[in-house]
N, C-alpha and C positions, 0 to 999 in steps of 0.2 A: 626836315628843314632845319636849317641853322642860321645862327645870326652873329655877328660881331659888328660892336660900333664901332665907329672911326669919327678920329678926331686930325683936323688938319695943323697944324703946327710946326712953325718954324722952332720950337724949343726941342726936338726933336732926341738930343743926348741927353738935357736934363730931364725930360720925361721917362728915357728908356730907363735911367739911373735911377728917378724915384718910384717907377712901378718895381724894378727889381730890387732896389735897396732895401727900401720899406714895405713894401706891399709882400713883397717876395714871391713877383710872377715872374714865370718862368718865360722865353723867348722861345717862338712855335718858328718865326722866318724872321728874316732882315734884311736887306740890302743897303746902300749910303740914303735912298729916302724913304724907308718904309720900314716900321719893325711892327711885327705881329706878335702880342704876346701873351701869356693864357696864366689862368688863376694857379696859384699851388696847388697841387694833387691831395686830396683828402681823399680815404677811402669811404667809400657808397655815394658820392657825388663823382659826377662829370666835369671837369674843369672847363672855365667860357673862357672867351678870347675878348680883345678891345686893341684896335691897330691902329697908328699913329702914324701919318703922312706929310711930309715936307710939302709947304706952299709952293703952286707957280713950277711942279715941276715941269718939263719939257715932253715926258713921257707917260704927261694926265691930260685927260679933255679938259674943259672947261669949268665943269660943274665940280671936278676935284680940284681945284688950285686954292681958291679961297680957302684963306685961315682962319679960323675960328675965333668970335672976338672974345672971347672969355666968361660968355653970359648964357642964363639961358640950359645948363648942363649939368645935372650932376648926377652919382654912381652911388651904388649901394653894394660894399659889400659883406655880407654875409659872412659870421666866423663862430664858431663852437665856444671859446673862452674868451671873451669881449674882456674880463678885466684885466687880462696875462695879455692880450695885445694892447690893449689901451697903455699897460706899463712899458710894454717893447718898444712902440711906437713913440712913446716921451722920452724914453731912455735914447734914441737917436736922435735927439733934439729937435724933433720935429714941432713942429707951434700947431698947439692944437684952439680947433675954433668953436668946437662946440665939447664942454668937459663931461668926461663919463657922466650918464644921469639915467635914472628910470622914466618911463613915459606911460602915462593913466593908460597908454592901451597895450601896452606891453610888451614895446622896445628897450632895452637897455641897448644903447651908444652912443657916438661919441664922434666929433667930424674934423677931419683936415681936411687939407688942400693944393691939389695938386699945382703942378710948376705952372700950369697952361691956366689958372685962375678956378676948375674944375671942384665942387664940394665934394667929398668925397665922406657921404656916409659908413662908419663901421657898425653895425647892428648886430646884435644879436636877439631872435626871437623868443620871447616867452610868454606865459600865459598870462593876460592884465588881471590886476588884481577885482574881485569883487565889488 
């Protein structure tokens, strides 16, 4: 089994521009209302997907048309050197909303925000301190 989430969204260009900008995910499909698009390749993981759908299209039932109000949603993704993207990620002038920081259970990162209103946690796991 496999899974990707979808999000519905008229912001559709500026989303596909900030997952690939900055996130630096790669594009699996697309057509004019639909881009499909999957994490960068690391070796020993599996790359996931998350696909982004234009409102109200013509060629959706009903229960895909509604757009997402901006609540309610947020992603975590997982990275090997949390303090080298955390600098990458600033150095693109991105506005960050939650600042690099350690967590008593043993998160270090750090949160932006994508175009659609979405948190987007960057973490990296490590062991909490004692």
């Amino acid at each position: 089994m496999k899974l990707n989430a979808g999000i519905i969204t008229d912001k559709l260009a500026e989303t596909k521009a900030f997952y690939t900008n900055v996130l630096n995910f790669g594009i699996t499909f697309e057509n004019d209302f639909y881009v499909l698009m999957h994490t960068p390749s690391q070796e020993g993981t599996t790359p996931t997907e998350i696909s982004f759908l234009l409102p109200n299209h013509p060629t959706q039932r009903p229960i895909f048309q509604r757009p997402f109000t901006g609540e309610g949603v947020y992603l975590t993704i997982e990275v090997d050197q949390i303090d080298a993207e955390y600098e990458r990620i600033k150095a693109l002038g991105v506005p960050i909303e939650i600042e690099l920081r350690d967590e008593p259970w043993g998160d270090r990162h750090f949160a932006i925000v994508d175009p659609n209103g979405i948190g987007i946690d960057v973490v990296m796991y490590q062991q909490p301190e004692a």
